[in-house]
DOBASE-431961 format. One record per residue (C-alpha): residue in three letters; x, y, z. Coordinates in steps of 0.2 Angstrom, whole numbers, padded with zeros to 4 digits. Example, Ala and Ser with C-alpha at 12.3 -4.5 7.8 and 13.67 -1.06 7.14 Angstrom:
BEGIN
<site><aa>ALA</aa><x>0062</x><y>-0022</y><z>0039</z></site>
<site><aa>SER</aa><x>0068</x><y>-0005</y><z>0036</z></site>
***
This chain:
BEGIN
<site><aa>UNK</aa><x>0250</x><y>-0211</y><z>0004</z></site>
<site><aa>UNK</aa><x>0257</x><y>-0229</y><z>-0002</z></site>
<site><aa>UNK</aa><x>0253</x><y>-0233</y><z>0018</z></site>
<site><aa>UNK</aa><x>0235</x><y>-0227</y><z>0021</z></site>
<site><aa>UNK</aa><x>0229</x><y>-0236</y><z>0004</z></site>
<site><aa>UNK</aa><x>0239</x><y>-0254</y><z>0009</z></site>
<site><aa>UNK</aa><x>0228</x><y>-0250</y><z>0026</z></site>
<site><aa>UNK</aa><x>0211</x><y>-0246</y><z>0016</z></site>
<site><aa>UNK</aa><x>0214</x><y>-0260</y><z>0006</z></site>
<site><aa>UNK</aa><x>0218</x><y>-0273</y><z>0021</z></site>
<site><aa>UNK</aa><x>0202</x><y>-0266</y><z>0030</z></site>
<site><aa>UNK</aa><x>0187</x><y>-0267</y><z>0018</z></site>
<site><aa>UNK</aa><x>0173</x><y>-0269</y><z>0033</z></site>
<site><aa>UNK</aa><x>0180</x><y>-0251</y><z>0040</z></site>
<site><aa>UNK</aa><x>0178</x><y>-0245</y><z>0024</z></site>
<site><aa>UNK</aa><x>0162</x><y>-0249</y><z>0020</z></site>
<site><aa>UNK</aa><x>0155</x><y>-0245</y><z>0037</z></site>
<site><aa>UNK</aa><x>0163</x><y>-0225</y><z>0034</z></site>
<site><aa>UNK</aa><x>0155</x><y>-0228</y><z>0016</z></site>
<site><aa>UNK</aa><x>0137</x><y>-0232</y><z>0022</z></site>
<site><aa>UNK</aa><x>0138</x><y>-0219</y><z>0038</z></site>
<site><aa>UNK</aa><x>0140</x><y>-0203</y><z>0025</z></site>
<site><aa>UNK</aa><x>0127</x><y>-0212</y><z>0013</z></site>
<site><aa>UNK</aa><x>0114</x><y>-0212</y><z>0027</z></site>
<site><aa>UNK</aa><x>0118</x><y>-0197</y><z>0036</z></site>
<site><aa>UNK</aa><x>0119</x><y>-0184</y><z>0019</z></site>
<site><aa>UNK</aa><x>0103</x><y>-0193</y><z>0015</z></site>
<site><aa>UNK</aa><x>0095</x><y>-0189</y><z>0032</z></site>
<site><aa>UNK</aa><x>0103</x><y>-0169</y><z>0031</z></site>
<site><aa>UNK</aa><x>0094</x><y>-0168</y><z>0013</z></site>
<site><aa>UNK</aa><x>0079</x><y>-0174</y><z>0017</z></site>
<site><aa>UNK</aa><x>0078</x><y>-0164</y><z>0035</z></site>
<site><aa>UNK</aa><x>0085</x><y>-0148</y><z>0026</z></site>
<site><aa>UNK</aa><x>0074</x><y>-0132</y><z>0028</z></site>
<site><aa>UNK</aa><x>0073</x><y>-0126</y><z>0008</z></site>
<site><aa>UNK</aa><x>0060</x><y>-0113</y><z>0003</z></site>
<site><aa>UNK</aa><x>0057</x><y>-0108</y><z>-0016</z></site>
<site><aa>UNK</aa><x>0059</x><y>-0089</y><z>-0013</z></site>
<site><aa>UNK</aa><x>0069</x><y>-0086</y><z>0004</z></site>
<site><aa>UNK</aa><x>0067</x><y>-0071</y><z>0014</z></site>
<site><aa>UNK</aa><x>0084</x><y>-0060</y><z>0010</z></site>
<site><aa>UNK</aa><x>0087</x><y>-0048</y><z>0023</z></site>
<site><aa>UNK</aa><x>0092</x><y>-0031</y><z>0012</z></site>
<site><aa>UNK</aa><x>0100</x><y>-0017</y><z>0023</z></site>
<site><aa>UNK</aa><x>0091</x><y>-0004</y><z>0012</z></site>
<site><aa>UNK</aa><x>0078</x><y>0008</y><z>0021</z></site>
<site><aa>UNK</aa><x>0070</x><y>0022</y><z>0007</z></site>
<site><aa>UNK</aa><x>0061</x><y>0038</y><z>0015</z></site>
<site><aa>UNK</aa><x>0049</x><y>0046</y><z>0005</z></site>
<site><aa>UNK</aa><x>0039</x><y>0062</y><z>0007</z></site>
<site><aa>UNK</aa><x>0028</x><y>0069</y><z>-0006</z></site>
<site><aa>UNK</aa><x>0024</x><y>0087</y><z>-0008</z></site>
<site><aa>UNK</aa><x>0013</x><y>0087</y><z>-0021</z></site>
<site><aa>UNK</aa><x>0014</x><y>0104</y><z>-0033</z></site>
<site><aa>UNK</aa><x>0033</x><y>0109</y><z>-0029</z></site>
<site><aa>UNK</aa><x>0046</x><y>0111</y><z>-0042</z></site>
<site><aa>UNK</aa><x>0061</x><y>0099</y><z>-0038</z></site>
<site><aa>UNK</aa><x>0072</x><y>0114</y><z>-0032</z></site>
<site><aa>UNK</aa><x>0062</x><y>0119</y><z>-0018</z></site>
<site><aa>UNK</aa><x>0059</x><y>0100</y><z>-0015</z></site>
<site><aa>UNK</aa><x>0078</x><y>0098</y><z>-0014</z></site>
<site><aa>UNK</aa><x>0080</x><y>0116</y><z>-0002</z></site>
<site><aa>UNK</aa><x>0063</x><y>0113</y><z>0010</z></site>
<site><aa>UNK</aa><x>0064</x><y>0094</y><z>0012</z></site>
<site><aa>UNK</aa><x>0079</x><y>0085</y><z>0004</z></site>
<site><aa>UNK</aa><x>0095</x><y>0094</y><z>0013</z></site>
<site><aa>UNK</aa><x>0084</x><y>0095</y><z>0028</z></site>
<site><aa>UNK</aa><x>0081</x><y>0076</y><z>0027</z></site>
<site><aa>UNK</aa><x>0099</x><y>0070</y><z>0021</z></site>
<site><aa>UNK</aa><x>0107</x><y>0082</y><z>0037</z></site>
<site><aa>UNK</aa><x>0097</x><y>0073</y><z>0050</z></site>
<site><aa>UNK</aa><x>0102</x><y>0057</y><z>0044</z></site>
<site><aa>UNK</aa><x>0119</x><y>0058</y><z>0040</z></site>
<site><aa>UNK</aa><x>0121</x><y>0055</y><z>0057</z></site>
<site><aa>UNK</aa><x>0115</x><y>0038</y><z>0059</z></site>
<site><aa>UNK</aa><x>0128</x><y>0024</y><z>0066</z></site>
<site><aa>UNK</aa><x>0133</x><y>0009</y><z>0051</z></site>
<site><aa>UNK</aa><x>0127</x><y>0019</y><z>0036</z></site>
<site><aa>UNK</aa><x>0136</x><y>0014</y><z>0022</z></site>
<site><aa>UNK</aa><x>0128</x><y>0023</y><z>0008</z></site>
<site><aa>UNK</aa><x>0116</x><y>0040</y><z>0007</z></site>
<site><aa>UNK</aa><x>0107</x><y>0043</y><z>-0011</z></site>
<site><aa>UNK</aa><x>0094</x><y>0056</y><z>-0013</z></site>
<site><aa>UNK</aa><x>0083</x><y>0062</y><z>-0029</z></site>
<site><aa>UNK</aa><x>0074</x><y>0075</y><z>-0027</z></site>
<site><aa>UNK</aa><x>0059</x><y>0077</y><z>-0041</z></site>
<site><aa>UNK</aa><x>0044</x><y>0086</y><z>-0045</z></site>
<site><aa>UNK</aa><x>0032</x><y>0082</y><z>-0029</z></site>
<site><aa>UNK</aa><x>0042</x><y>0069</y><z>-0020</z></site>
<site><aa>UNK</aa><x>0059</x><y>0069</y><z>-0012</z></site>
<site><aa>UNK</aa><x>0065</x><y>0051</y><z>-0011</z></site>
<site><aa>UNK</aa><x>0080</x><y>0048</y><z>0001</z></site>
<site><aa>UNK</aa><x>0089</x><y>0029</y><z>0001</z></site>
<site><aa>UNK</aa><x>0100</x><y>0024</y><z>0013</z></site>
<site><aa>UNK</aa><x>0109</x><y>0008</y><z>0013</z></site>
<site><aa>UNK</aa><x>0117</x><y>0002</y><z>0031</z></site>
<site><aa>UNK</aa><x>0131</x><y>-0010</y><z>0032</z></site>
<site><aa>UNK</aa><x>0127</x><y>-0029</y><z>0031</z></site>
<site><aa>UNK</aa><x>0128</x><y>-0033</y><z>0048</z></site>
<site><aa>UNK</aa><x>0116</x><y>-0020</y><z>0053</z></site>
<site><aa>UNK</aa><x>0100</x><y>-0027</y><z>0061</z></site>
<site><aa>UNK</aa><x>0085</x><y>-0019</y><z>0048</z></site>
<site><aa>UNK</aa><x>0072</x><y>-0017</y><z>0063</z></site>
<site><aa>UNK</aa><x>0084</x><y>-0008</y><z>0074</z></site>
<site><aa>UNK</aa><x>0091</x><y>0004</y><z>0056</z></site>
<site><aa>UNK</aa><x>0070</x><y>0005</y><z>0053</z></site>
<site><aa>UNK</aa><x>0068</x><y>0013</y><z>0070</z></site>
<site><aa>UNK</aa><x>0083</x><y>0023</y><z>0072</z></site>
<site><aa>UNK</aa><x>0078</x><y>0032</y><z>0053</z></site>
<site><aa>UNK</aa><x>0057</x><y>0034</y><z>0061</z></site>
<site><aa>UNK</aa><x>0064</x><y>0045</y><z>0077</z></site>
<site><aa>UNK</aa><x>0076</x><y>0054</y><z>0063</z></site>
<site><aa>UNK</aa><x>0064</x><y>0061</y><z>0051</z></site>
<site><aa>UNK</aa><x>0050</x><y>0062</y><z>0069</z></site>
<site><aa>UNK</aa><x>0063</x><y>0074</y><z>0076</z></site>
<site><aa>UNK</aa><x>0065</x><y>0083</y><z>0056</z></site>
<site><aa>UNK</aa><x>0047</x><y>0083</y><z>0052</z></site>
<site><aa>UNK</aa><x>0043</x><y>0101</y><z>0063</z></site>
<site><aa>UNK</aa><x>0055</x><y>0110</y><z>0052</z></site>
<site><aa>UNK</aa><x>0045</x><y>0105</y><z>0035</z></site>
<site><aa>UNK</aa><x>0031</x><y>0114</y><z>0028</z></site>
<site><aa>UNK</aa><x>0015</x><y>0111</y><z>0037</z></site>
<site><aa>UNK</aa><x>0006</x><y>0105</y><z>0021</z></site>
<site><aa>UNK</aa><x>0018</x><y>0093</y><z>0017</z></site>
<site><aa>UNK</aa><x>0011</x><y>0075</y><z>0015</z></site>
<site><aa>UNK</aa><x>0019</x><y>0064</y><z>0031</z></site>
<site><aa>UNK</aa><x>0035</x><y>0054</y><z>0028</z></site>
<site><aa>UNK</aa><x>0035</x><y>0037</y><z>0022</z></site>
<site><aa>UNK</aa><x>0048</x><y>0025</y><z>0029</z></site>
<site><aa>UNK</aa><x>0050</x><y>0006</y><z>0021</z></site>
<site><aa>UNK</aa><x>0063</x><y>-0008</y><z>0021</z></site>
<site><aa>UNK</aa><x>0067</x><y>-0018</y><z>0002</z></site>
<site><aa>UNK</aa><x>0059</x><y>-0035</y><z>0008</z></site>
<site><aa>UNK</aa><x>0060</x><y>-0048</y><z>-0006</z></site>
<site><aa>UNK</aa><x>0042</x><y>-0054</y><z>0002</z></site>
<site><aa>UNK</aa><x>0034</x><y>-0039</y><z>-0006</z></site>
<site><aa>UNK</aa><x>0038</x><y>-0044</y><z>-0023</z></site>
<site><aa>UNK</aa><x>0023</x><y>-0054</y><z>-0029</z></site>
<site><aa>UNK</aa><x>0028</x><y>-0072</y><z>-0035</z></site>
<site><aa>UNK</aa><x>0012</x><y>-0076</y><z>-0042</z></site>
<site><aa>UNK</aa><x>0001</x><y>-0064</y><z>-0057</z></site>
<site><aa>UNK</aa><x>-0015</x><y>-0069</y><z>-0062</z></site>
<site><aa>UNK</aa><x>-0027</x><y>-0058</y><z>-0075</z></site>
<site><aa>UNK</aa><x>-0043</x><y>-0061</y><z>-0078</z></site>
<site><aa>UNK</aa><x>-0050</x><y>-0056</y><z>-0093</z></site>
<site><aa>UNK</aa><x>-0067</x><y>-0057</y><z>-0105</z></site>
<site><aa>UNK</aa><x>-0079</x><y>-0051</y><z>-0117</z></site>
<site><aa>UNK</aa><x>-0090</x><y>-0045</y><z>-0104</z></site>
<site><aa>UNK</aa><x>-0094</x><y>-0028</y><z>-0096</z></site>
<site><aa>UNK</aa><x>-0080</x><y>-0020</y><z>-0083</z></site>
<site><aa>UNK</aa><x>-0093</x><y>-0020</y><z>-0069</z></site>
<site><aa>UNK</aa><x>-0095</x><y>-0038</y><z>-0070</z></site>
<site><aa>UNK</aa><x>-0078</x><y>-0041</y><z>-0072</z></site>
<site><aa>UNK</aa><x>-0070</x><y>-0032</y><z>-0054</z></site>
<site><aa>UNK</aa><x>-0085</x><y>-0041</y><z>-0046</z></site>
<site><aa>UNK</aa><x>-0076</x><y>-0059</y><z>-0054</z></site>
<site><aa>UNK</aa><x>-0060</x><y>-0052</y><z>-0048</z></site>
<site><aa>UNK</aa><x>-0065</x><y>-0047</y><z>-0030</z></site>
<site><aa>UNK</aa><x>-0073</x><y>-0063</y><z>-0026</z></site>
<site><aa>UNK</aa><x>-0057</x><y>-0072</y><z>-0031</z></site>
<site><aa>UNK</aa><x>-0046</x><y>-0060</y><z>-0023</z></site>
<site><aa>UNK</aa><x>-0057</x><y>-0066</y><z>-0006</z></site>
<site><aa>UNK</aa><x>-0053</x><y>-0082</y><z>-0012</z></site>
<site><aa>UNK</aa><x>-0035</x><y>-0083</y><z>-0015</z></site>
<site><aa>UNK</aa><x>-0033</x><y>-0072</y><z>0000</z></site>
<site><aa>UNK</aa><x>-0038</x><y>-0087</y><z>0010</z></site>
<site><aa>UNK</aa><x>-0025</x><y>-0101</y><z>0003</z></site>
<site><aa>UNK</aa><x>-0014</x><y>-0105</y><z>0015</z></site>
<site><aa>UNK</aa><x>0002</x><y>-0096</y><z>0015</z></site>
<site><aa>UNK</aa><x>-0004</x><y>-0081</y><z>0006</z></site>
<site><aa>UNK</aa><x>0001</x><y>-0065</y><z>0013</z></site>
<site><aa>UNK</aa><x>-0007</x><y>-0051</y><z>0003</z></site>
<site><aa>UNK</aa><x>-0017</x><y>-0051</y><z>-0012</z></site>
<site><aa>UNK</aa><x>-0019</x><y>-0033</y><z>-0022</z></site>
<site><aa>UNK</aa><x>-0030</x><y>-0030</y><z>-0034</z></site>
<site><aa>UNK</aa><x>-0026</x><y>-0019</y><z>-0048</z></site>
<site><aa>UNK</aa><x>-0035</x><y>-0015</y><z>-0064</z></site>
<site><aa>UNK</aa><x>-0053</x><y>-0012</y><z>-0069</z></site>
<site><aa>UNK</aa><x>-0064</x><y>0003</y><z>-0066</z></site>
<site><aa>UNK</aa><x>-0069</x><y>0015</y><z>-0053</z></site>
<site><aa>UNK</aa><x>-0084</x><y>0024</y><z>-0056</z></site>
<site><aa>UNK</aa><x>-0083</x><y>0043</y><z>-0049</z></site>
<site><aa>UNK</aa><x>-0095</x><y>0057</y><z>-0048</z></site>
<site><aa>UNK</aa><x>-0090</x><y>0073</y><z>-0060</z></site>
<site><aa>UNK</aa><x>-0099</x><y>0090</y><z>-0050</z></site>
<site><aa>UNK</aa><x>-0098</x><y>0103</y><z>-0067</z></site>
<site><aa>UNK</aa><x>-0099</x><y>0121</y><z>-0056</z></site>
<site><aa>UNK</aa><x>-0106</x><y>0136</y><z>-0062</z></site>
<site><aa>UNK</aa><x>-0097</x><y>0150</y><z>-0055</z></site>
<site><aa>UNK</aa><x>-0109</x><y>0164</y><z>-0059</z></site>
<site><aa>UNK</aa><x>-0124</x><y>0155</y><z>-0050</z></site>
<site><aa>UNK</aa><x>-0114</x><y>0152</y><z>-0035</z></site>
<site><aa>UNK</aa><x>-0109</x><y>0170</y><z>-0036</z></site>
<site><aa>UNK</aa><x>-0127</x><y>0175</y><z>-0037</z></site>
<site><aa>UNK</aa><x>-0132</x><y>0165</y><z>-0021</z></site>
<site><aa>UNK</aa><x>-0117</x><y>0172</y><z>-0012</z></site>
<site><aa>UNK</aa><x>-0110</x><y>0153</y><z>-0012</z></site>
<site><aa>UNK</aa><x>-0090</x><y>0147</y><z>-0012</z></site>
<site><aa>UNK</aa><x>-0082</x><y>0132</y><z>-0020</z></site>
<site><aa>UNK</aa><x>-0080</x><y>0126</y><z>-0001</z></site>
<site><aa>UNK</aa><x>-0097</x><y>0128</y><z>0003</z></site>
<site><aa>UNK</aa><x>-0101</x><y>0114</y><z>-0012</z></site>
<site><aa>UNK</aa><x>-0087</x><y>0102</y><z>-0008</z></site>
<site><aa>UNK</aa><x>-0091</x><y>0102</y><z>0012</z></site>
<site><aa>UNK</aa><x>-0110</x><y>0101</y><z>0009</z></site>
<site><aa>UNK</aa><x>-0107</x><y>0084</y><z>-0003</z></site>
<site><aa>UNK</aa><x>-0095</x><y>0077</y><z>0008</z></site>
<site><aa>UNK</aa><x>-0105</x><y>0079</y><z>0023</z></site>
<site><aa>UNK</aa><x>-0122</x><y>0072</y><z>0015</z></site>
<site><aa>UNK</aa><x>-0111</x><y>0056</y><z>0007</z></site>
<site><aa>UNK</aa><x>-0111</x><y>0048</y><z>0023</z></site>
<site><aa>UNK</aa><x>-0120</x><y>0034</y><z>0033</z></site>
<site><aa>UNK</aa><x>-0124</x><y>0039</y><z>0047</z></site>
<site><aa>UNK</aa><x>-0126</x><y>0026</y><z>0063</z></site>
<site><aa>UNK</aa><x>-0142</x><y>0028</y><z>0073</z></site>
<site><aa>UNK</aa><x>-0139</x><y>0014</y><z>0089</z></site>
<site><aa>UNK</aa><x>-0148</x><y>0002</y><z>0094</z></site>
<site><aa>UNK</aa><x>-0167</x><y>-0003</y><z>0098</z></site>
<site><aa>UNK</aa><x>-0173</x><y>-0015</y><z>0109</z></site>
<site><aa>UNK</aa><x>-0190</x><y>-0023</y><z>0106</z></site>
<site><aa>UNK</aa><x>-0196</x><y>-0036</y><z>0116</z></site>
<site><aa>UNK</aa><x>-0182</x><y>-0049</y><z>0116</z></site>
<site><aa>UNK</aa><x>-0176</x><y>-0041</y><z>0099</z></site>
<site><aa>UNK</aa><x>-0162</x><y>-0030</y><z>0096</z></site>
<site><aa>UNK</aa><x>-0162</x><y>-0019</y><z>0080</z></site>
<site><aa>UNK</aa><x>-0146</x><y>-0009</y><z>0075</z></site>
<site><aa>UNK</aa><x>-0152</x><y>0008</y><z>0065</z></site>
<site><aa>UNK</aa><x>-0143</x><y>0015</y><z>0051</z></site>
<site><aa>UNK</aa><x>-0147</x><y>0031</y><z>0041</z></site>
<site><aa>UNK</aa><x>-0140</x><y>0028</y><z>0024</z></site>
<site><aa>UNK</aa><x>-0132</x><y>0042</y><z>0014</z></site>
<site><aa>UNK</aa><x>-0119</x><y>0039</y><z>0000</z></site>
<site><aa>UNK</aa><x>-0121</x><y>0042</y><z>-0017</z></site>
<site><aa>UNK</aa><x>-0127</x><y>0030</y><z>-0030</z></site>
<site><aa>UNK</aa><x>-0132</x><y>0039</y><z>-0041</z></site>
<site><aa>UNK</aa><x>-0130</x><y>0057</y><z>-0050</z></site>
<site><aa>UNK</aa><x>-0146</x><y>0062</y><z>-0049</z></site>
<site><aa>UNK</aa><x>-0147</x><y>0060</y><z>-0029</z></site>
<site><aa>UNK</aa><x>-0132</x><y>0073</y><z>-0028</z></site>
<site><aa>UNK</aa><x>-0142</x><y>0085</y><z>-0038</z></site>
<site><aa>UNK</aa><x>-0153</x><y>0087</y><z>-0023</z></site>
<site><aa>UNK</aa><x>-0140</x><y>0091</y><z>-0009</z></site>
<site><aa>UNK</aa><x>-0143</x><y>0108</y><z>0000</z></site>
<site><aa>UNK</aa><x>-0127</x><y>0120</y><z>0000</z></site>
<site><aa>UNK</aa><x>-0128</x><y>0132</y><z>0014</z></site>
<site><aa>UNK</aa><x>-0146</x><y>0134</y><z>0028</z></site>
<site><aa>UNK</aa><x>-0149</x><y>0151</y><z>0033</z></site>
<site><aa>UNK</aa><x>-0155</x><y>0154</y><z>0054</z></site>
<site><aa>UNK</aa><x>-0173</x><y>0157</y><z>0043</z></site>
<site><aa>UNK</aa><x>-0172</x><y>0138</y><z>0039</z></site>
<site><aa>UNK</aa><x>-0171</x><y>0142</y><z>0020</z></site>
<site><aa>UNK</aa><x>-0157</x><y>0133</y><z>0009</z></site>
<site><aa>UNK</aa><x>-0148</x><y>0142</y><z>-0002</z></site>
<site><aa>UNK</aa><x>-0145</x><y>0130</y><z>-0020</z></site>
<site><aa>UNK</aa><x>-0133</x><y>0133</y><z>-0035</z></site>
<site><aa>UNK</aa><x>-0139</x><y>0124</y><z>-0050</z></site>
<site><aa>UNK</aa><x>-0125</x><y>0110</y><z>-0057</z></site>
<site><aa>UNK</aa><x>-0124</x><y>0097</y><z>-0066</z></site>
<site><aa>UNK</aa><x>-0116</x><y>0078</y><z>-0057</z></site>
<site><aa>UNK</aa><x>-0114</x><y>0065</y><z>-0071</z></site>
<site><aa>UNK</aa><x>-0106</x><y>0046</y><z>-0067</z></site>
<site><aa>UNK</aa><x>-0090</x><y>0041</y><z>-0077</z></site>
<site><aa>UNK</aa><x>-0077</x><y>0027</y><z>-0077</z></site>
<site><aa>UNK</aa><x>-0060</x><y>0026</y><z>-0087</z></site>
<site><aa>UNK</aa><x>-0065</x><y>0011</y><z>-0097</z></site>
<site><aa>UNK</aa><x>-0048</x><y>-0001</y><z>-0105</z></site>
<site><aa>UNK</aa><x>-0049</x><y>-0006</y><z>-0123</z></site>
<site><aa>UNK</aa><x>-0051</x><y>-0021</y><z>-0120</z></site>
<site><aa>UNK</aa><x>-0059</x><y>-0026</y><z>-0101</z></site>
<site><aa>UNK</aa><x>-0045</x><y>-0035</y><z>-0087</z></site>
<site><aa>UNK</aa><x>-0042</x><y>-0037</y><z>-0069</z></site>
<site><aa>UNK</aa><x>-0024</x><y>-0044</y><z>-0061</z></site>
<site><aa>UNK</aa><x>-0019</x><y>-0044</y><z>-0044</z></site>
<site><aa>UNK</aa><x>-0002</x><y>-0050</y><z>-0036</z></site>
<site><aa>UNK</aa><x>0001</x><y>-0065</y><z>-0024</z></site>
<site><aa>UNK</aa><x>0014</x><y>-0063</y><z>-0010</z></site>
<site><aa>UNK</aa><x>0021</x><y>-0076</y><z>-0002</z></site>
<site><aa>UNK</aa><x>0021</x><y>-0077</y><z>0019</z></site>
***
């Protein structure tokens, strides 16, 4: 030790030349650096959920969770297999070991529960399959509030949801919050009794008259004119009007109800959405 400082101290031009070379070049490395504020961390954690919406959690557990967990015990570099199994929904998570690539774990767990999904029941909702990805948790949550109506409001909130969706390095913007106006249809089961009509026979004949129907194209002169026959619901009144069920004769058959417009309307009015990060 005596020996290398006598030779430091006897060379001071070798040592100032080793001093200035790290100086410079754990400058450049800092500066050239690749650093980002919320780094993608890759999580080996794939969750399968499949909703069955009405079903207690035993028979969840019975139809769909063991079914589930037996086809994907199987799987190669699975480290941990939870499950819940609740009312409607059976939620499986399986976390892989750390090496495991997630896009390779991701498609070996779709052609598991593809080969499992036959031996579900038929009404059962289809499986949902995810990865825990850090880039899904928004980093930014802006709310929009005011002493205005909640119409006026979600319009605001929409046209900045346009306009943040544009910045540049935005990924997804999700609007949450405000109000969604929906048609109440109040049934009267003896009239549709009296005119020999079902429940079916009122659902199928709004939805197929809430539509807008495309009627191609027209060409006049050097003109080209797209037709479209509008028919969605604007208002209550214009559902009122809606024909149930034609006879061969060409007469409608008509129950009597009564459509009226509502919205779930917040104490006080506000809009968010969250900004994720590419």
């Amino acid at each position: 030790m005596n020996a290398l400082i006598r030779w430091l101290v006897h060379h001071p031009t070798t040592v100032l030349i080793a001093v200035f070379c790290v100086a410079v070049f754990g400058t450049l490395s800092y500066v050239t650096l690749p650093r980002e504020s919320s780094p993608d961390i890759t999580i080996p954690v794939v969750i399968v959920s499949t909703p069955y919406v009405g079903v207690a959690p035993e028979d969840i557990e019975s139809l769909i969770t063991v079914p589930m967990e037996t086809e994907l015990a199987s799987l190669k570099n699975v480290k941990v297999m939870r499950s819940t199994s609740a009312e409607g929904v059976s939620v499986v998570v399986l976390e892989f070991e750390p090496e495991t690539v997630i896009e390779d774990a991701l498609q070996r767990v779709r052609d598991r529960v593809g080969r499992v999904r036959p031996t579900l029941p038929d009404d059962v909702d289809e499986p949902t399959i995810r990865e825990i990805s850090f880039s899904d948790v928004p980093v930014v949550l802006i709310t929009l509030a005011g002493d205005v109506s909640e119409d006026v409001l979600k319009d605001l909130a929409e046209d900045l949801q346009d306009e943040v969706t544009r910045v540049p390095g935005v990924l997804d913007v999700e609007l949450t919050g405000g109000t969604e106006r929906q048609f109440h249809v109040q049934i009267i089961p003896e009239r549709l009794a009296h005119y020999g009509l079902a429940l079916h026979d009122v659902t199928g004949a709004i939805g197929e008259e809430n539509v807008n129907v495309p009627g191609g194209n027209v060409e006049v002169g050097r003109g080209n004119f797209m037709l479209r026959v509008p028919g969605e619901f604007h208002e209550a009144s214009e559902i009122e009007g809606v024909a149930i069920k034609r006879s061969a004769t060409g007469r409608c058959s008509c129950a009597t109800w009564r459509a009226s417009s509502t919205a779930t309307r917040p104490a006080r009015p506000t809009a968010g959405w969250p900004a994720r990060p590419r």
